[in-house]
C-alpha positions in Angstrom: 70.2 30.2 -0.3 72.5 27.8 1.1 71.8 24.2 3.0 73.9 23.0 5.4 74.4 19.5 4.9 74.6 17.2 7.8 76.7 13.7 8.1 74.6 10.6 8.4 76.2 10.7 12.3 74.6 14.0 12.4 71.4 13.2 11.3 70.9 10.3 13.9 71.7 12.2 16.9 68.4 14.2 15.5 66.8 11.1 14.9 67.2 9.2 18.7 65.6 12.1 20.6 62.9 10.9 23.0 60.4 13.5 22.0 60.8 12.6 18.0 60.9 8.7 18.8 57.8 9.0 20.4 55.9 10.5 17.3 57.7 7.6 15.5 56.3 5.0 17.7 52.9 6.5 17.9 52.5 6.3 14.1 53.8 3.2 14.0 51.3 1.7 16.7 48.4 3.9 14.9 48.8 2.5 11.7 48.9 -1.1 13.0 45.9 -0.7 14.7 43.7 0.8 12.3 45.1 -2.1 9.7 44.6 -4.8 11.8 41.0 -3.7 12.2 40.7 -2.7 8.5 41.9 -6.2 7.9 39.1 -7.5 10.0 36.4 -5.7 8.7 35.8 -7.5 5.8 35.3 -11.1 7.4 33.4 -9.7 10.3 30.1 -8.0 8.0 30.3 -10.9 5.7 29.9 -13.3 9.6 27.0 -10.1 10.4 25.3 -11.7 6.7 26.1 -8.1 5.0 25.5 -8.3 1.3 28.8 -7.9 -0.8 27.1 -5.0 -2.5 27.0 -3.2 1.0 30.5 -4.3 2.1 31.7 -3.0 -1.7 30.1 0.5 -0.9 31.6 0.9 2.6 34.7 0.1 1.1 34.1 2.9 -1.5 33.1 5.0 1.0 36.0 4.2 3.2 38.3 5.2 0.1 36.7 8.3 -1.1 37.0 9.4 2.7 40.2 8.3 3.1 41.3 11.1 0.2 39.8 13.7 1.8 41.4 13.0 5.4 44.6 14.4 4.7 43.2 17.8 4.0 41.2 17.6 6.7 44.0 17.2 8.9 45.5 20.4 7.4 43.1 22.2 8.2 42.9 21.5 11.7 47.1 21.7 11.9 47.2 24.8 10.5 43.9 26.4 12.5 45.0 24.6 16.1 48.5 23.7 15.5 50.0 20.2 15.5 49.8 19.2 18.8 46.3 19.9 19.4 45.1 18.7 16.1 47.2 15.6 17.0 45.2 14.9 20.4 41.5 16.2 18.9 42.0 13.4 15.9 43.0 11.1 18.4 40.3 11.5 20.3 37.7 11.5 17.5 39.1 8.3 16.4 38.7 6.7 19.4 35.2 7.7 19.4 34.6 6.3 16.2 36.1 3.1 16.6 34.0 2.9 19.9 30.7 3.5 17.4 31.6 0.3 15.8 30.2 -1.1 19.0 26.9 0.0 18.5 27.1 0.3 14.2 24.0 -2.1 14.4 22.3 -0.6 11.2 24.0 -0.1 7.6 22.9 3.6 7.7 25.4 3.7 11.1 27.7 1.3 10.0 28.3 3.9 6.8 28.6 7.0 8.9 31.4 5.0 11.2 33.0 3.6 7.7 33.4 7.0 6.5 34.4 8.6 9.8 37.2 6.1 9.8 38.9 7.0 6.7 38.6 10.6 7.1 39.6 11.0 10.7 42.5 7.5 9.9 44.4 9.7 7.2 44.1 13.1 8.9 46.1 11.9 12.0 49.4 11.7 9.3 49.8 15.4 9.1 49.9 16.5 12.6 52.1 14.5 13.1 54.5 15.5 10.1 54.2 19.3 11.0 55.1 18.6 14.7 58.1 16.4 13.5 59.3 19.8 11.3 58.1 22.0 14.0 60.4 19.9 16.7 63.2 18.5 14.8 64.4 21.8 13.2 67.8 21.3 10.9 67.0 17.1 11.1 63.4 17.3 9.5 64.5 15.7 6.6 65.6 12.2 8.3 62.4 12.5 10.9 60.1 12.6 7.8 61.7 10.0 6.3 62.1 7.7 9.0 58.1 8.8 9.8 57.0 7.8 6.0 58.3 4.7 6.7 57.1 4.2 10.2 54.0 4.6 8.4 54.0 2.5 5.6 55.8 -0.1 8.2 52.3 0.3 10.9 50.4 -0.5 7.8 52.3 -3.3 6.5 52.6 -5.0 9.9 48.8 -4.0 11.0 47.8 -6.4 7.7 50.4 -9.1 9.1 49.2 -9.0 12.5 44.9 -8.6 11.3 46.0 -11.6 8.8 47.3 -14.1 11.9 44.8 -13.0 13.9 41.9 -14.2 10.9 44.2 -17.1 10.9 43.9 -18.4 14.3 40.6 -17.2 15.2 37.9 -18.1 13.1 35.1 -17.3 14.8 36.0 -13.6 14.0 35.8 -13.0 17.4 36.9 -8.7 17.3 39.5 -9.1 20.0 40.5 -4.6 19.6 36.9 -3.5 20.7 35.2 -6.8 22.4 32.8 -6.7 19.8 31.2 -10.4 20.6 28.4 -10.8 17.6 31.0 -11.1 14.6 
C-alpha cells in the first residue's frame, strides 16, 4: 500500500476549509467551557458548606466517568454516525449543565457530576470521526490540529475559570446564573 504524501502547502489548503474550521472552533469553545466550569466547581461546593469528603468523591466520580465517556461516544458514532451523535451529546450536555441549577441534594449533585464526565469526554470522538469522514486525504493535519484545539479549550478554560475565581470572589456562577454559590 502506498501514501501519498502531501506538502505542508497542501495540507493547509485542507486545513482552512469552513466546514473543518468550524469543528475546530467548536471544540475549542467546548473545552473551554466545560473547564472554566470545572475550574469553578470546586470553590463553589466548598461556598454551598460541602464536606471535602463529598467534594473528593464527586471528583472521583467525575474521573471514573470521565474514562468511560469516550467509549460511550463510540458507541453512539458508530450506531448514529458522527454528526448525530455530535448534536445528541450536545444536547445532553446542555441538559446536564442545566441540572446543576437544581443539583440541590448530594444524591443529585452526584448523578450531574457523573453525567458531566461521561457525556464531557464522549463529545471528543464525534467530532474526530466527522473530521476523518469530511477531510478525506488531510485527516492527518485536521486531527492534529483538533488534539490540540482540544488540549488548547482545556488549557485556556482553566485560564479563563482561574481569572474569573480571581476577580470574583463571591463565586458568583456567571455560565448558568446560579446565584447561591
Amino acid at each position: 500500500m502506498e501514501v501519498e504524501r502531501l506538502s505542508f502547502k497542501h495540507d493547509m489548503k485542507g486545513l482552512f476549509r469552513t466546514d473543518l474550521m468550524v469543528a475546530h472552533c467548536y471544540s475549542f469553545l467546548f473545552f473551554t467551557g466545560r473547564n472554566v466550569f470545572y475550574i469553578y466547581f470546586s470553590p463553589c461546593l466548598i461556598h454551598e458548606k460541602v464536606s471535602a469528603t463529598v467534594i473528593s468523591l464527586l471528583f472521583i466520580v467525575f474521573g471514573v466517568s470521565r474514562t468511560f465517556g469516550s467509549g460511550l461516544g463510540g458507541l453512539m458514532t458508530e450506531k448514529w454516525g458522527s454528526r448525530q451523535a455530535s448534536v445528541i451529546l450536545s444536547i445532553v450536555y446542555t441538559v446536564v449543565m442545566a441540572g446543576f441549577l437544581v443539583s440541590s441534594s448530594v444524591g443529585w449533585l452526584l448523578v450531574n457530576t457523573a453525567l458531566l464526565g461521561l457525556v464531557g469526554w464522549s463529545i471528543n470522538v464525534p467530532m474526530q470521526s466527522c473530521l476523518i469522514e469530511r477531510s478525506g486525504k488531510y485527516a492527518s493535519i485536521n486531527q492534529t490540529v483538533s488534539t490540540s484545539s482540544v488540549q488548547l479549550g482545556i488549557s485556556f478554560g482553566a485560564l479563563l475559570g482561574g481569572m474569573i475565581l480571581s476577580a470574583y470572589t463571591s463565586y458568583t456562577l456567571l455560565i448558568s446564573g446560579r446565584s447561591s454559590c
